[in-house]
N, C-alpha and C positions, 0 to 999 in steps of 0.2 A: 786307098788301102795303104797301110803303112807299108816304109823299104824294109828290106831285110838288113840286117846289122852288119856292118863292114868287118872287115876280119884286119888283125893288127899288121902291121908290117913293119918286116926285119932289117934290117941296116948290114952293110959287109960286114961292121965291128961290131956286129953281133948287138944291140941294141935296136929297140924297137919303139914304136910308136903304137897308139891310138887313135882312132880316130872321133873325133869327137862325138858324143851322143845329140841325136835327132830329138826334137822337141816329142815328136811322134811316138820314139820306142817304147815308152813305158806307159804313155797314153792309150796308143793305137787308134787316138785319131786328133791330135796333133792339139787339143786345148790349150790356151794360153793360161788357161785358172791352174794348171797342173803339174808338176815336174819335181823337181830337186831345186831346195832354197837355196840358200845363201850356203848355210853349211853345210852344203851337201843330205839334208835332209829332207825325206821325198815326203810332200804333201799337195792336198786333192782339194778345191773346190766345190763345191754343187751350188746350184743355183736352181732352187726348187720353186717353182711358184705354188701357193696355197690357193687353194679355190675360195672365191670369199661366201659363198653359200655355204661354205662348210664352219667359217664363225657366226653365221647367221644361225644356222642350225645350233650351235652350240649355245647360242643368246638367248633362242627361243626356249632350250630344254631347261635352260637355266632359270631363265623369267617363270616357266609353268612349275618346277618343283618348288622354288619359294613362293608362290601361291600354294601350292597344295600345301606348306607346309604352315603358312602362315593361317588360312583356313582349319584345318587340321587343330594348331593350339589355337586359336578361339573358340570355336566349337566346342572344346575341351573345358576351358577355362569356363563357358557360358555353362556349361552343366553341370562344373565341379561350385559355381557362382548358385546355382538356383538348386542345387542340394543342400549348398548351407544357408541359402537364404529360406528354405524352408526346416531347416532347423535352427535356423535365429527367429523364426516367425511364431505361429501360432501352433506350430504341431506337437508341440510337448506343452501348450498351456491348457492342459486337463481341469477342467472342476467336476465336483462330484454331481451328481444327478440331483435331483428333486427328492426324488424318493427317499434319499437319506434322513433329509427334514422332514417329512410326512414321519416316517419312521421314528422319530425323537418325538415328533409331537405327538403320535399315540400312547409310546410308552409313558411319557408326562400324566396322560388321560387316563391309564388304568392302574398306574400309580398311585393315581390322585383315588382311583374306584377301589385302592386294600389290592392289589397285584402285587405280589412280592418274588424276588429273580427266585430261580433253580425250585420253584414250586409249580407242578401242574395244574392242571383242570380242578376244580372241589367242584363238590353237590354233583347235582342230577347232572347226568352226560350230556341231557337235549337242553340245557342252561351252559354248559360249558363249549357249546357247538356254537354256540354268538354268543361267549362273555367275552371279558378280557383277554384271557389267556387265548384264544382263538385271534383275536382280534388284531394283538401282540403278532403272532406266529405270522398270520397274513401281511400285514408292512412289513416284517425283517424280509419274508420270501420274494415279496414286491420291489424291495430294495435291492436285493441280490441278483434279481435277474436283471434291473436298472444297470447294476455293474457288472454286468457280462460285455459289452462292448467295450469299454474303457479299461478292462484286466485281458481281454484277450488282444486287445490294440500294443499295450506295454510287453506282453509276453513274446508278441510277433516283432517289436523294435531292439529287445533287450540283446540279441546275439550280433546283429549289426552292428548298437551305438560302442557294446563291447571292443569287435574287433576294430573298428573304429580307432577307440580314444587308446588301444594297445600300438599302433599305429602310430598314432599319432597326425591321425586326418581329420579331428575335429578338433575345435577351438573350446577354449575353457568353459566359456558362458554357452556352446552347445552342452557340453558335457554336466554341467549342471544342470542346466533347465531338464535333462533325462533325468539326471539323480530325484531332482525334484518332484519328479510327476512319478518316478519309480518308488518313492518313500509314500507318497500320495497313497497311493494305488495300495501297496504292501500293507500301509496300517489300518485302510479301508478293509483288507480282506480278513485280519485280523481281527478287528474288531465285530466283524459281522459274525467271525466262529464264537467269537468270547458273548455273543446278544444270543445265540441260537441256544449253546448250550445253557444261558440264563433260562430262557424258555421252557427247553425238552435236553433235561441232560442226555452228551451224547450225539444230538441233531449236527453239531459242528462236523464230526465227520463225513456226513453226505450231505450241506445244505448246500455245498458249492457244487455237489454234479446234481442234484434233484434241478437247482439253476440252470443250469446250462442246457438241460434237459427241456425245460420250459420255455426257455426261449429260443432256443429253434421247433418247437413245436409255434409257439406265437411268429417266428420271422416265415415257417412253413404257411399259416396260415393267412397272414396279411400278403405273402406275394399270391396264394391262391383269391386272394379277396381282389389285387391288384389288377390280376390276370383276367378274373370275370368281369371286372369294373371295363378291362380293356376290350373284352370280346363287345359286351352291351351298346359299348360305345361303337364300335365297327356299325355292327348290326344294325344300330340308330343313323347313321351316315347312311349304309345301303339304302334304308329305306324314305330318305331324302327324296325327291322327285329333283331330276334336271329341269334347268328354266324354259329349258329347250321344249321338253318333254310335257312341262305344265301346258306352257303358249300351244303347244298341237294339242293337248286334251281339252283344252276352253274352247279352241276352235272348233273340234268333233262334236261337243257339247254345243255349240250354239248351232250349228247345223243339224243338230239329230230333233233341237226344240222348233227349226223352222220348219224339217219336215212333220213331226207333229202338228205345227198348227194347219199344213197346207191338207196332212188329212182328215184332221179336225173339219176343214172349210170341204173338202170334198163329200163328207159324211152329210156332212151340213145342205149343200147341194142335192143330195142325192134324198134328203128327207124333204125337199120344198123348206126349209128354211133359208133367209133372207141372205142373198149374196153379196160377195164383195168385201169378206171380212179380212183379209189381209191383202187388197189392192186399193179398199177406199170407196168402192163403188156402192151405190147404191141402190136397191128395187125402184123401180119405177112405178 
């Protein structure tokens, strides 16, 4: 325990002393790291030791967030990588259907029969029900409902590739290859209104919902066709026999025919006819 601080003392000529300060007083427990420098100004030592588990811990927390973080943008980068590698790819190289060509090559054919555009049906009703003009009407509607998947594909892309290239998160050659297939698409639907009202002036206005209309009744009925295609098939599997189940029925089966012959041969017996017909034996 530290002393207590001496007190000054007086001299007869009235002069006094000090006694000098203890390494302890200001300590209060006498450190050599501690006291009054050189110029009289009081400074403290510490001598702290650090636990070294506690840089270990720090190394560790360190090492697992640059993983996570390095994870994190890969992961990123691979997705932001195969969004545009499908839009550098094949997903905006649209062509038109078939039916479009069907379509040209009938009006060609009743062109060639005296068909002339914005004119209807002539003569009798039940001749104009399979002429031309019938004929006409049916590949443009054929064609149209063809382009219901490829006009509602670009309708469903067009607000994304938009806010997209406002952005500035897609590359040039994406943004065209859209423009592309969205010019595609636009003079297809146009030109299908400009062939309808050749037909039945007018038809332009509803030939694209009467389409639309039509092919969900056809996409309605092929998954009903799918669906029963699927159940038949179920049903055809249930009624499969197991090998297991074959092998015990052959076996049941050939025991049911030896007990028939055993009472075949008892019948046989039992009328005085000749015995020995399934042991070998013979009348004497």
């Amino acid at each position: 325990m530290a002393e207590e601080t001496a007190e000054a003392t007086i001299n007869p000529d009235g002069s006094y002393e000090v006694p000098p300060v203890k390494e302890d007083t200001f300590t209060g427990e006498g450190d050599a790291g501690e006291g009054f420098g050189e110029e009289g100004e009081y400074f403290q030592e510490e001598n702290v030791e650090t636990d070294p588990a506690l840089y270990l811990m720090l190394l560790v927390f360190l090492i697992v967030a640059i993983s996570i973080f390095i994870y994190y943008r890969s992961n990123k980068k691979n997705d932001s990588d195969a969004f545009f590698d499908e839009l550098d790819g094949e997903k905006f190289n649209l062509t038109l259907p078939e039916a479009v060509e069907e379509y040209r090559q009938v009006r060609e054919k009743v062109e060639a029969a005296g068909w002339e555009p914005g004119k209807g049906p002539a003569g009798d009703p039940a001749d104009a029900a399979n002429g031309p003009h019938r004929a006409l009407a049916q590949a443009l509607m054929k064609r149209c409902i063809a382009d219901i998947p490829m006009v509602t594909f670009i309708q469903k892309e067009s607000a994304g590739m938009n806010k997209l290239y406002s952005q500035s998160m897609c590359s040039v050659k994406q943004w065209r290859s859209y423009q592309a297939a969205e010019n595609m698409v636009s003079t297809e639907v146009d030109e299908v209104r400009a062939e309808a009202d050749e037909i039945e002036p007018g038809w332009s206005q509803v030939i694209w919902r009467q389409a639309m209309q039509y092919h969900n009744m056809l996409k309605q009925r092929h998954e009903m066709e799918a669906k029963a295609a699927e159940e038949a098939a179920r049903k055809q599997r249930e009624k499969k026999v197991d090998p297991i189940d074959a092998a015990k029925q052959k076996e049941l089966a050939a025991e049911k025919a030896a007990q028939e012959l055993i009472d075949a041969e008892e019948k046989e017996k039992a009328g005085g006819m000749k015995k020995g017909f399934l042991t070998g034996d013979k009348k004497k």
